[in-house]
C-alpha positions as CSV (number, residue, x, y, z in Angstrom):
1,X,76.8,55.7,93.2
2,X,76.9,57.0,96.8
3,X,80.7,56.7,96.9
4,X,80.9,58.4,93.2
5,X,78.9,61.3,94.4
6,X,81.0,61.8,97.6
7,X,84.2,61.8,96.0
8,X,83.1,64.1,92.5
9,X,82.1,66.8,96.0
10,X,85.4,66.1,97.9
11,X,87.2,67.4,94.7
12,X,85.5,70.0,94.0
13,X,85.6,71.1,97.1
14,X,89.4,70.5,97.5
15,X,89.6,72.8,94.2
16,X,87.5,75.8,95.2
17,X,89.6,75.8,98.6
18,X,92.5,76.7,96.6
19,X,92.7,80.8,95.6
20,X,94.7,81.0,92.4
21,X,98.0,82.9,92.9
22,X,96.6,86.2,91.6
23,X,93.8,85.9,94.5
24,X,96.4,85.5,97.1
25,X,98.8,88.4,95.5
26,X,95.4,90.6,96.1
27,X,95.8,89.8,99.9
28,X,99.0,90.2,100.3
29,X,98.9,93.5,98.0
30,X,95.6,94.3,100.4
31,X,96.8,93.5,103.4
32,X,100.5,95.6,104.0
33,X,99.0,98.6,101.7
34,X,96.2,99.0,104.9
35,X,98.6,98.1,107.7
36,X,99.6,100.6,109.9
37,X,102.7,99.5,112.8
38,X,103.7,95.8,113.0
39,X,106.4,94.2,115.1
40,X,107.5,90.8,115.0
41,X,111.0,88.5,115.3
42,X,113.4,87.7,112.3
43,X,116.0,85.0,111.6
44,X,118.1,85.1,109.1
45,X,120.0,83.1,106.8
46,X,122.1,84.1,103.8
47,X,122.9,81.1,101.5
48,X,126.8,82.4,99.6
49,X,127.1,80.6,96.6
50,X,130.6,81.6,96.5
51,X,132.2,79.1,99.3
52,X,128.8,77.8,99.9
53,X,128.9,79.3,103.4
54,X,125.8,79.8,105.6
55,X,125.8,83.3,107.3
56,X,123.0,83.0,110.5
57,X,121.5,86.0,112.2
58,X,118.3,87.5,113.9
59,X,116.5,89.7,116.3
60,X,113.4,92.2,115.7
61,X,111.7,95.0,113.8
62,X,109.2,97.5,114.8
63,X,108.0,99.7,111.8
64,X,105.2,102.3,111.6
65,X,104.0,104.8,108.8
66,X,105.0,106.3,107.5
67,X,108.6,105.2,107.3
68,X,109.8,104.4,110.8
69,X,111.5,101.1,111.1
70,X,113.9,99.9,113.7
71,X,115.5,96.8,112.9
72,X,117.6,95.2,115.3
73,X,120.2,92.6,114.8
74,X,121.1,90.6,118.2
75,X,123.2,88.1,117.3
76,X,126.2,86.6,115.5
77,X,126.7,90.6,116.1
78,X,125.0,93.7,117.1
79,X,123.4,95.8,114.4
80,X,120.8,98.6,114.2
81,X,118.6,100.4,111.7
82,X,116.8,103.2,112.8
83,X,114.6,105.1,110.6
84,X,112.8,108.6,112.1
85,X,111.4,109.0,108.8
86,X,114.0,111.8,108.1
87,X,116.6,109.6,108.1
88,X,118.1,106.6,108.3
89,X,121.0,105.2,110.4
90,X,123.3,102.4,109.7
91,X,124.7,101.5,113.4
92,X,127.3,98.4,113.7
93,X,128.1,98.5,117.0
94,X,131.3,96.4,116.2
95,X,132.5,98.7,113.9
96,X,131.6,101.7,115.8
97,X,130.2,103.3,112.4
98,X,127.1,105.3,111.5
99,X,126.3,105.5,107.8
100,X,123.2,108.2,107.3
101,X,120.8,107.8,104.3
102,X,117.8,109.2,102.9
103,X,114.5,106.8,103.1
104,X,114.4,107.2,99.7
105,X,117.6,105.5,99.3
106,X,117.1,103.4,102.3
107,X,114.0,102.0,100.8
108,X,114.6,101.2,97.3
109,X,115.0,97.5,98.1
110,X,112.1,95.7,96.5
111,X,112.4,92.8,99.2
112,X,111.1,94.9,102.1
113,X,109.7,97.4,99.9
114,X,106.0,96.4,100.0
115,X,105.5,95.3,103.5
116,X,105.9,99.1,104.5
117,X,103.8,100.7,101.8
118,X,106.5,102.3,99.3
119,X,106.3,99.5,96.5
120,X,103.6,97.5,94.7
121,X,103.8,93.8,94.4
122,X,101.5,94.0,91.2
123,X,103.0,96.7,90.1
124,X,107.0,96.5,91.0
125,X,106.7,92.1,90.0
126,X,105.8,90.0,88.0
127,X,104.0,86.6,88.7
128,X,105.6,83.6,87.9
129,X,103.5,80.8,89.9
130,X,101.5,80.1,93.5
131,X,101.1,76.8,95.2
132,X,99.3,76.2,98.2
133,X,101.4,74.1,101.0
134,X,101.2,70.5,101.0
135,X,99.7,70.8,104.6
136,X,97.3,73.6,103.4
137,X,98.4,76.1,106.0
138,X,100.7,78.0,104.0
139,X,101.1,79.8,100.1
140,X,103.6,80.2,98.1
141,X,104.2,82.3,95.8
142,X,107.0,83.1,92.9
143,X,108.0,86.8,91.8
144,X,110.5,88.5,89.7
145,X,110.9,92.5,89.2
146,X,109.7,94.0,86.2
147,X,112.5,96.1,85.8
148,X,115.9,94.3,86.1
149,X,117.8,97.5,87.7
150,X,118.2,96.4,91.5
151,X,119.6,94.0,93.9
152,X,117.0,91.1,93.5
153,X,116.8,88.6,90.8
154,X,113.8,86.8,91.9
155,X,111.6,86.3,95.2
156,X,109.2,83.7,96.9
157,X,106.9,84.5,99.4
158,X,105.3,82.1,102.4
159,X,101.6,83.6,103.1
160,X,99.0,83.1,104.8
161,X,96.3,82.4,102.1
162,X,93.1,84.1,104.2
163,X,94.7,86.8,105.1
164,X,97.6,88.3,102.9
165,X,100.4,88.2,106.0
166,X,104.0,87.2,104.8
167,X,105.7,84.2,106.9
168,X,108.7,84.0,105.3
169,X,110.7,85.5,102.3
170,X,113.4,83.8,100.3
171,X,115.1,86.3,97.5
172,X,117.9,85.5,95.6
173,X,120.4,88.5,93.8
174,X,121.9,88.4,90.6
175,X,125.2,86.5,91.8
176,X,122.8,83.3,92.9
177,X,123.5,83.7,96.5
178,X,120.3,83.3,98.7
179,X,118.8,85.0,101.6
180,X,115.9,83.8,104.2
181,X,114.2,85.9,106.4
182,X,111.3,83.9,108.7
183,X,109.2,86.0,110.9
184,X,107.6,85.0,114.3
185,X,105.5,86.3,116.8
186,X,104.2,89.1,114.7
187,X,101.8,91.9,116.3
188,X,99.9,94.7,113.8
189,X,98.4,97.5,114.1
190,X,99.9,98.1,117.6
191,X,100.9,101.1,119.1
192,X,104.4,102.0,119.1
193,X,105.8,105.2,120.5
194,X,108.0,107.6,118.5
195,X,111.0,107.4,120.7
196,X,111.3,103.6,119.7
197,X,112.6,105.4,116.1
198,X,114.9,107.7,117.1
199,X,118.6,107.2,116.8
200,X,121.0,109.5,118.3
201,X,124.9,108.5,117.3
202,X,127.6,107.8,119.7
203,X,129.9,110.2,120.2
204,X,133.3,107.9,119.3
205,X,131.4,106.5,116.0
206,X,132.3,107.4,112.8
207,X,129.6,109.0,110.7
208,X,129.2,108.3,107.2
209,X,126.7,110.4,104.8
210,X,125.2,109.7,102.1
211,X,126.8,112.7,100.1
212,X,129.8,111.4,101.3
């Protein structure tokens, strides 16, 4: 009887552990909608399904509100994005080209979109399913856009269940090709000076606008 009654508690405990997936959206929703600066460092990995190459990258992004983000790629090659939420610059350093858009422009990706405030994970997806990680420590959870007009066919998010913070982001586009993104070392709610947003071009780049 002793051994019944343990294990009838060890599963209902094991059950109420578990948030259902809309409790963890909440989180997630709760906790980028109140964040104000965050750094952290990115890898990258784009999955083509055309050749079935891997493309590897990675480095680190600062962002504050509202809309300053600098997002630097160190390595295979050097790449910057600078936003001084005026603008936003384009900067392959390989290349030696600027493009210049508008942060309205620059942020209509849904991927990115609601860790710095301009979309709605309840409101811009729709839930398909959320699993907690086989070792407990992790969430997942599977989205698609409402509206089938951008870049993004489907998404799935890595979270911390206690606290909302995204660990890692797979997305896939309409093609089937796959991207990755992990992020490590993260720091919020840190203070990060203007200057770390400002981009001025180089004098032999060539500058594209967005009129252009």
């Amino acid at each position: 009887m002793v051994c019944v009654l343990v294990l009838c508690w060890w599963a209902v405990s094991s059950l109420a552990e578990e948030p259902s997936p809309e409790t963890v959206l909440t989180r997630v929703e709760a906790f980028y909608q109140e964040l104000k600066s965050f750094y952290a460092e990115f890898n990258q990995e784009v999955y083509w399904r055309r050749g079935y190459e891997v493309q590897a990258s990675g480095g680190r992004i600062w962002f504050k509100r509202p809309n300053r983000l600098r997002w630097e790629y160190r390595y295979p090659e050097r790449m910057l994005i600078v936003s001084d939420g005026q603008k936003v610059y384009f900067y392959s350093e390989e290349d030696r080209q600027v493009i210049i858009l508008s942060p309205e422009k620059a942020f209509s990706r849904l991927v990115l979109g609601f860790m710095t405030g301009r979309h709605r994970l309840d409101r811009d997806f729709v839930l398909l399913s959320g699993k907690l990680e086989t070792n407990g420590e992790g969430y997942f959870l599977e989205l698609k856009p409402r509206e089938e007009k951008g870049q993004v066919s489907r998404i799935r998010l890595k979270v911390l269940p206690k606290t909302g913070e995204v660990k890692e982001i797979w997305y896939w586009d309409f093609l089937g090709n796959l991207t990755h993104l992990t992020f490590e070392k993260a720091q919020f709610n840190l203070k990060i000076e203007d200057k770390k947003f400002s981009f001025t071009p180089p004098k032999e780049a060539e500058i594209i606008k967005e009129d252009g």
